[in-house]
N, C-alpha and C positions, 0 to 999 in steps of 0.2 A: 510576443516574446522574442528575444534578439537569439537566436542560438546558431545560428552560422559558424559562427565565429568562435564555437565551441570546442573545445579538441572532442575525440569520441573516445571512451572507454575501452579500455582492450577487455574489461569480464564482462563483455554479453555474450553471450551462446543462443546460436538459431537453432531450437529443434522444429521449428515448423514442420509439420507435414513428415515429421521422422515417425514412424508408429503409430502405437493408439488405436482408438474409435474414430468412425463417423462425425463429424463436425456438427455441434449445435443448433440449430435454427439461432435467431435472434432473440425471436419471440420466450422459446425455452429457455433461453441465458438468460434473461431478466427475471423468469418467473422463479429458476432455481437458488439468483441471487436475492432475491429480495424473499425468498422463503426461509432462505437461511438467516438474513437479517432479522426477518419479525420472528423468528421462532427461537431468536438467541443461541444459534450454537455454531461453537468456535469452526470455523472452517477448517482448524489443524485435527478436530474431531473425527470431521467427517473422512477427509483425507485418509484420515486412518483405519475407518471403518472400511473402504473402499476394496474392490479385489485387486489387492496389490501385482496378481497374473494377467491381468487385464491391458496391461502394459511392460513391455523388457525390462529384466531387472538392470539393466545398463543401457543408457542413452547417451549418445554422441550428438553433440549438432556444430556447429560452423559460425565462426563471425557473420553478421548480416552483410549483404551487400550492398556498395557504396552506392546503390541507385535506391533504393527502399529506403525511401523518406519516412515514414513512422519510425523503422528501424534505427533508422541514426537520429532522430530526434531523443527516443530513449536513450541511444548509446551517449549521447551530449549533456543530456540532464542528468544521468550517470556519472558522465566524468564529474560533472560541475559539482555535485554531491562528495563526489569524492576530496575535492579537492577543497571548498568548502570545509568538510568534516576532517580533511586532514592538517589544515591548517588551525580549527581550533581544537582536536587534541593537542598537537603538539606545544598548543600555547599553553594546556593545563598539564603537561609536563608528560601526555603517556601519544604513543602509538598507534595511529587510525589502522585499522585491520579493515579492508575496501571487500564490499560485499561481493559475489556473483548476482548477474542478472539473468535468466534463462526465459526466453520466448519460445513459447510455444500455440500452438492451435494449427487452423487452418484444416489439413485433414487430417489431424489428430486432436483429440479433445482432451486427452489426458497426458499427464508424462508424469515419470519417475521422480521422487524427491527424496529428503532424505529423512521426511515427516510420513513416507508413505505416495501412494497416489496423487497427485495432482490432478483436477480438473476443471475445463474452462471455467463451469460454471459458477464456480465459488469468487469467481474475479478475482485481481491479484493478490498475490499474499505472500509470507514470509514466512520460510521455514529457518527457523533458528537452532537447527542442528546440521547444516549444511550452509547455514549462513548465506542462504543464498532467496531473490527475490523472482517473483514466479510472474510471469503477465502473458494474458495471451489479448493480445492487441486488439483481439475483436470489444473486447470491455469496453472500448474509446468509444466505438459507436453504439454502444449503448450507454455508457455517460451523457452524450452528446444527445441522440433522438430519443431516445423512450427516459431516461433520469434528467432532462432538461438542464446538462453542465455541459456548454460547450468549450471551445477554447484554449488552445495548446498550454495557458496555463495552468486549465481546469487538469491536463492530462500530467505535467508536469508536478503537481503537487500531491496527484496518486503517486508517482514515484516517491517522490521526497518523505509521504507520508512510510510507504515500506520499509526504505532506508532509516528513517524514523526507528520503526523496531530493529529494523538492526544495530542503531547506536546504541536503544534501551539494552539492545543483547550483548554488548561489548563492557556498558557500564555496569549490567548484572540484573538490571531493574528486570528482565523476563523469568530467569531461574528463580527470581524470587518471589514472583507475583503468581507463576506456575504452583510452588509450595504451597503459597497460600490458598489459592483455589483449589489444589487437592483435599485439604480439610475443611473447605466451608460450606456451606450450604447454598442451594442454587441463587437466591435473592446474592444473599453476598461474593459469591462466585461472578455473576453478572457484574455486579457495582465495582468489583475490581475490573475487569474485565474492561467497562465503561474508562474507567479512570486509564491504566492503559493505553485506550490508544486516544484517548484526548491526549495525554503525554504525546504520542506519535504526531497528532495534529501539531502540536505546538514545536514540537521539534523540525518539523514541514515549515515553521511560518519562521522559525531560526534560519534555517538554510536559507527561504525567500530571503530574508532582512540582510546577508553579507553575499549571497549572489546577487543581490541590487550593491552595495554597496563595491563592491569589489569588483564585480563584472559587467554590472550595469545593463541586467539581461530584459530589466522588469521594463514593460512600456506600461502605456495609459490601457487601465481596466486591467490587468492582468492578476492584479490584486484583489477587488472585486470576481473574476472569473473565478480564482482557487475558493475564495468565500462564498461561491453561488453553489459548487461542487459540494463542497465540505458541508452545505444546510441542504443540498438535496439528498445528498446519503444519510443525513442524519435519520437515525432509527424512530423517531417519530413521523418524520416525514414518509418513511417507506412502509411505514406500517398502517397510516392513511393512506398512503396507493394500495397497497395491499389488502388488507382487510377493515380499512375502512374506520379504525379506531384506534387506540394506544395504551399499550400497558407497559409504563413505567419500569415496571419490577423487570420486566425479560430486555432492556436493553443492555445492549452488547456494544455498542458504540460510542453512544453517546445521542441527545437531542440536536438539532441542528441548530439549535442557539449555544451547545453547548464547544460543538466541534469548530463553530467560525469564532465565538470566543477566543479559545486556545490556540486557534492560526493567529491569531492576530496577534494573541499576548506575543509568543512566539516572534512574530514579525515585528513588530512594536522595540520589542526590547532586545532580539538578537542574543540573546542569554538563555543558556540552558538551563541555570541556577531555575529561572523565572517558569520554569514549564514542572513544578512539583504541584503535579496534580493531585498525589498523595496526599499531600500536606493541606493544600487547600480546595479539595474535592470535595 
């Protein structure tokens, strides 16, 4: 992936190492994400269940510094997202509203959101009352050695997928999928849930399609890499590492044939029109 030559974002925030708990093992980060995965529930849940005292009700952190390479790789595929999504709002006549990014971990495992608690283990994610996207960097190496997606683009399209919900939260598609899962029952809670962030995916595979096109970031494989990602998170895939079997009904995600699907359509067509998962879910 070409990203040098990227500008870097001015909304990431480094809270590394500000607060918090004890830092994760490895081992424990994978087992508490992939628990959360096969047991279907929302990570904005959990967050919330969380001892909100556990961590400062006010967090401060700092632009990253220009020598921490992971750091400015997010803050690059940040800008690019931004700029990406701000050129095709404005092309559908409204206003791109540019997310925050907040890093954290290191030796704190948790931080402050505006969803509640943050912590590493849940891997990154999007609070959409602060509008803002949560990653603690340790996740990459565990995408990379224990989830078998390696490859700066595989880490590039976890971002794109977050920002992903954030566009769903600007165009309104979260407020409304929220309402609905408040009255449904847990099967149908899931399946929207599923639908979701296949939306997310495919909104992932729109940005790839006009940051190749416009910035010309994509090399050979990098496309393959986001699609090796996207079918090793898939909720049937982790729930064969996990327990060894797959139940349908408690997915939260999507199948891994479901979520490389919707990157591609995504990517393919460059149309957000073309990502109503709704519609043809």
């Amino acid at each position: 992936m070409k990203w040098d030559g990227l500008r870097r974002s001015g909304n990431v925030e480094d809270r590394r190492g500000s607060g918090g708990k004890g830092g994760l093992g490895i081992g424990a980060l994978l087992v508490a994400l992939v628990a959360g995965w096969i047991f279907g529930v929302n990570p904005l849940t959990i967050l919330g269940l969380l001892d909100s005292a556990s961590t400062p009700a006010t967090q401060q952190g700092s632009a990253p510094v220009a020598d921490d390479k992971q750091a400015m790789f997010v803050s690059a595929v940040l800008a690019n997202t931004e700029d990406v999504w701000g050129k095709l709002f404005k092309q559908a006549g409204r206003t791109y509203q540019e997310p925050k990014l907040v890093l954290f971990g290191g030796r704190a495992n948790t931080t402050q959101t505006g969803c509640g608690v943050g912590q590493s283990a849940m891997g990154p994610f999007y609070c959409s009352l602060d509008r803002t996207v949560y990653i603690d960097l340790g996740f990459y190496d565990t995408l990379a050695k224990q989830l078998g997606a390696p490859g700066e683009f595989a880490r590039a399209y976890v971002i794109a997928h977050e920002v992903g919900h954030h566009v769903q939260n600007l165009l309104g598609v979260l407020p409304k999928v929220d309402q609905l899962r408040a009255r449904a029952s847990e099967t149908e809670a899931n399946r929207l849930s599923v639908l979701q962030e296949l939306q997310a995916d495919c909104l992932a595979g729109v940005w790839a399609h006009h940051a190749d096109a416009q910035y010309r970031i994509v090399e050979t494989g990098d496309i393959e890499s986001a699609l090796n990602a996207a079918s090793q998170i898939g909720d049937d895939n982790l729930q064969k590492r996990g327990q060894g079997y797959v139940v349908p009904e408690s997915f939260t995600h999507g199948s891994s044939a479901q979520r490389m699907q919707w990157f591609n359509t995504g990517y393919k067509s460059g149309a957000v029109d073309a990502c109503d998962t709704f519609g043809k879910g």
